[in-house]
N, C-alpha and C positions, 0 to 999 in steps of 0.2 A: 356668478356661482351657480353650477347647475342644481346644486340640493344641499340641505343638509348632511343628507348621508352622505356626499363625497368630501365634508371639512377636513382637513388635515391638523387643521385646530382640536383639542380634547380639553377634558377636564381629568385630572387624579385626584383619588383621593386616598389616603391612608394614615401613616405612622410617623412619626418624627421621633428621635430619641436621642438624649444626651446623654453621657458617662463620664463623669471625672476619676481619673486614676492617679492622681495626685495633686496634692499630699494626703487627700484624705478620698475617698468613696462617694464622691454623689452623683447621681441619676432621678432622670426622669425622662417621663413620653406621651404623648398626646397625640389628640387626631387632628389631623388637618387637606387640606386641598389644595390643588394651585390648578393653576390654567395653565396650558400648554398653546401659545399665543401662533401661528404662521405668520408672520410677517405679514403677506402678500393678503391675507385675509382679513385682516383686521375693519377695513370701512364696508366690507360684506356683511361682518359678523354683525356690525351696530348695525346694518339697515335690515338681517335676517330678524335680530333677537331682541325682545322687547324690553329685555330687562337688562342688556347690556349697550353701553356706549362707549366712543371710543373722544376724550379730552370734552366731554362733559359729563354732569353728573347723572348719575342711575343710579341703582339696586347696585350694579355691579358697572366697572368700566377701567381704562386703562388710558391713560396718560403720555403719551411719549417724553416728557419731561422730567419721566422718574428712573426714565435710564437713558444712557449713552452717555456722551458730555453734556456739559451744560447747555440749554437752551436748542437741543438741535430737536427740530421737527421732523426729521424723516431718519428713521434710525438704520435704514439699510446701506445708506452709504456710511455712516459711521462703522459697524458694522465691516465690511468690507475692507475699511480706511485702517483701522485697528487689526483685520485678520492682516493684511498685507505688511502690515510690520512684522509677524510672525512666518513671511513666503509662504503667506495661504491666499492662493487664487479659487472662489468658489464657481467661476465659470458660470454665472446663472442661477446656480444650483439656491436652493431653500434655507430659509431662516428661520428658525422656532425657538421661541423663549420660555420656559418656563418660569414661570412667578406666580406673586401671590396678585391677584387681582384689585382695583383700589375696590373696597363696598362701603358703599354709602357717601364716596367723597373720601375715604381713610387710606394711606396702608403705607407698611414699611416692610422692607423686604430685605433682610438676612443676609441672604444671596438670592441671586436669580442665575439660572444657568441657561446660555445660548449654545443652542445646537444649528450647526453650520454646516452644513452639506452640499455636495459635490452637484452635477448635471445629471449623472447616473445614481442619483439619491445615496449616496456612500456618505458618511461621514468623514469632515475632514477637517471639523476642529470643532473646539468648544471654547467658551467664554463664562468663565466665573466671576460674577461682578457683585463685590461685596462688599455690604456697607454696614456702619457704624453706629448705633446712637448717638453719635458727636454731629451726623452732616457727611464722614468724610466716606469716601470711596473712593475700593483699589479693583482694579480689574486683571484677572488670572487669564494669560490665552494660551493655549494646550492644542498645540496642530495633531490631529491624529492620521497615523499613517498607516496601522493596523492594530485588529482588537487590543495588542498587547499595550497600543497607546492606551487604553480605556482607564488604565491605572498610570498616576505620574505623580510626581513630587515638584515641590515649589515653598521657596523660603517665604514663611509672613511677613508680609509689607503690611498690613494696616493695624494699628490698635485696634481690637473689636473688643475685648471681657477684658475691664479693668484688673482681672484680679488672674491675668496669664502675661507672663513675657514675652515680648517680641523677638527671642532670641529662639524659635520654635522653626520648623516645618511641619507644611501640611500634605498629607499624600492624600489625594482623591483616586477613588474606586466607584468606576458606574459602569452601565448600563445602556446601550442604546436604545431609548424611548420605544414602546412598543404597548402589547397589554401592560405591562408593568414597567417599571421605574423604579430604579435604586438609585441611592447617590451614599455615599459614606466617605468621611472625612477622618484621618485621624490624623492630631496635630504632636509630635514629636518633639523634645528636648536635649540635651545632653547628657538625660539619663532614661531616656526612652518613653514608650507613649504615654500621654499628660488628659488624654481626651479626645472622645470617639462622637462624632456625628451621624447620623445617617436618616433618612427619607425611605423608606419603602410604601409607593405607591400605584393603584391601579387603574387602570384608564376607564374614563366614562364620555359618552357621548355629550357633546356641547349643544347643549338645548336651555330652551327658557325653562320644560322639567327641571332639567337636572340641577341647574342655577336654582332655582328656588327651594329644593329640595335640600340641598349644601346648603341655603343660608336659612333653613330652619334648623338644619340638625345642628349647622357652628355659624348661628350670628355672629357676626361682627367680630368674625375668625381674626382679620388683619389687627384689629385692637387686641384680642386678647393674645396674639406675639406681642406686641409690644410690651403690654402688663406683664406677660409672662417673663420675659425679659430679666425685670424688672424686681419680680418677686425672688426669680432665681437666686439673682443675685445678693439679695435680703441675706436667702438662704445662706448663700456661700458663705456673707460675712458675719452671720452670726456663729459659723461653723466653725472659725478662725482663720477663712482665704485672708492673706495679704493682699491690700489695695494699694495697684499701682497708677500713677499719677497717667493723666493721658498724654503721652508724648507729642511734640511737635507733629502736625501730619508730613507725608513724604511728600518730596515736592514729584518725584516722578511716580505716577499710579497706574502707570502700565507695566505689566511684567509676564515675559513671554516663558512659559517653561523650557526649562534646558537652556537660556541666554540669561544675559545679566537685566537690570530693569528697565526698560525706554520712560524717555518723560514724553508727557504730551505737552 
């Protein structure tokens, strides 16, 4: 790596926010940050940064075992193996994940979104890979073929919030990575939209600074998603959400937008 200042790697930080719009009004929003990971840079990053490592423990580190399939060590040919069921050839071209970092040994992560780019740095797909409090995970591939892809729809495949039906769509609206980052979700039913997500965050330089400056202002950020979760959902059921049972998982957890779903 010739410097820090050429990482392609970043940190964001900013906003998260939920919105239920039925049956009844509830929201909320909080701050949070993720890493925005290069592939290609990750055993740089742990030998540049003191307080990150890459499948042992630090302050901060990342795992390759918390995403792709199960048990795979090198996430770029999964990766790859997964765009080309969608007739996405990335030619070479760059991988970047955004997620939430493990800190401390900890973390669960929501969603993480993989940003898949061309030779000539174009985007040309993304990867929503989204998991459950149960264990289980579904993976969303979204080939983009102009800005107009940046917005698309795709039926829910995984139970995530016991107290929504599986009988929903989710349209995603972003952003190509840049100073900023947006992501927002909204999940739709047979009576129209049920609930709104979204992420608006800003880019910061990935330094041992900045790392430690994020884990003073939001310690042990990845736990309190978890907890938050958790209390949410408190909220919902004291509120009168109906709790739904957690369905059997699917057995296929690939599903390519615009096709029906591939099993792995």
């Amino acid at each position: 790596m010739s410097g820090m200042s050429s990482l392609r790697s970043a940190l964001y930080r900013g906003k998260v926010r939920h919105t239920r719009l039925q049956p009844f009004h509830h929201d909320f929003e909080y701050r949070i940050y993720y890493a925005m990971f290069d592939l290609a840079e990750l055993e740089d990053l742990a030998k540049d940064l003191r307080l990150f490592s890459v499948g042992r423990r630090n302050l901060y580190g990342f795992d390759p075992s918390d995403h792709g399939a199960e048990n795979v060590g090198d996430l770029r040919p999964w990766v790859e193996a997964t765009l080309a069921r969608a007739g996405v050839n990335l030619e070479g071209g760059r991988v970047r994940l955004l997620t939430l970092p493990r800190v401390l040994g900890y973390v669960f992560n929501p969603i993480s979104v993989w940003y898949c780019y061309g030779p000539e740095d174009e985007l040309r797909a993304v990867i929503h890979e989204v998991r459950n409090t149960f264990g289980d995970r579904h993976i969303y591939v979204a080939p983009i073929r102009g800005s107009s892809d940046l917005r698309h729809a795709v039926e829910k495949r995984l139970h995530v919030s016991p107290f929504n039906d599986m009988d929903q769509t989710y349209h995603f609206t972003m952003t190509v990575p840049g100073d900023h980052l947006s992501l927002a979700i909204e999940q739709t039913d047979s009576e129209g939209p049920m609930f709104r997500a979204g992420l608006r965050l800003r880019k910061l330089p990935m330094s041992d600074f900045n790392l430690l400056k994020l884990f003073l202002a939001h310690p042990l950020v990845t736990l309190h998603v978890i907890v938050g979760i958790h209390w949410q959902a408190l909220r919902l059921w004291l509120k009168g959400a109906e709790y739904r049972k957690r369905p059997e998982p699917a057995k296929e957890t690939v599903t390519i937008v615009g096709r029906a779903a591939l099993s792995t």
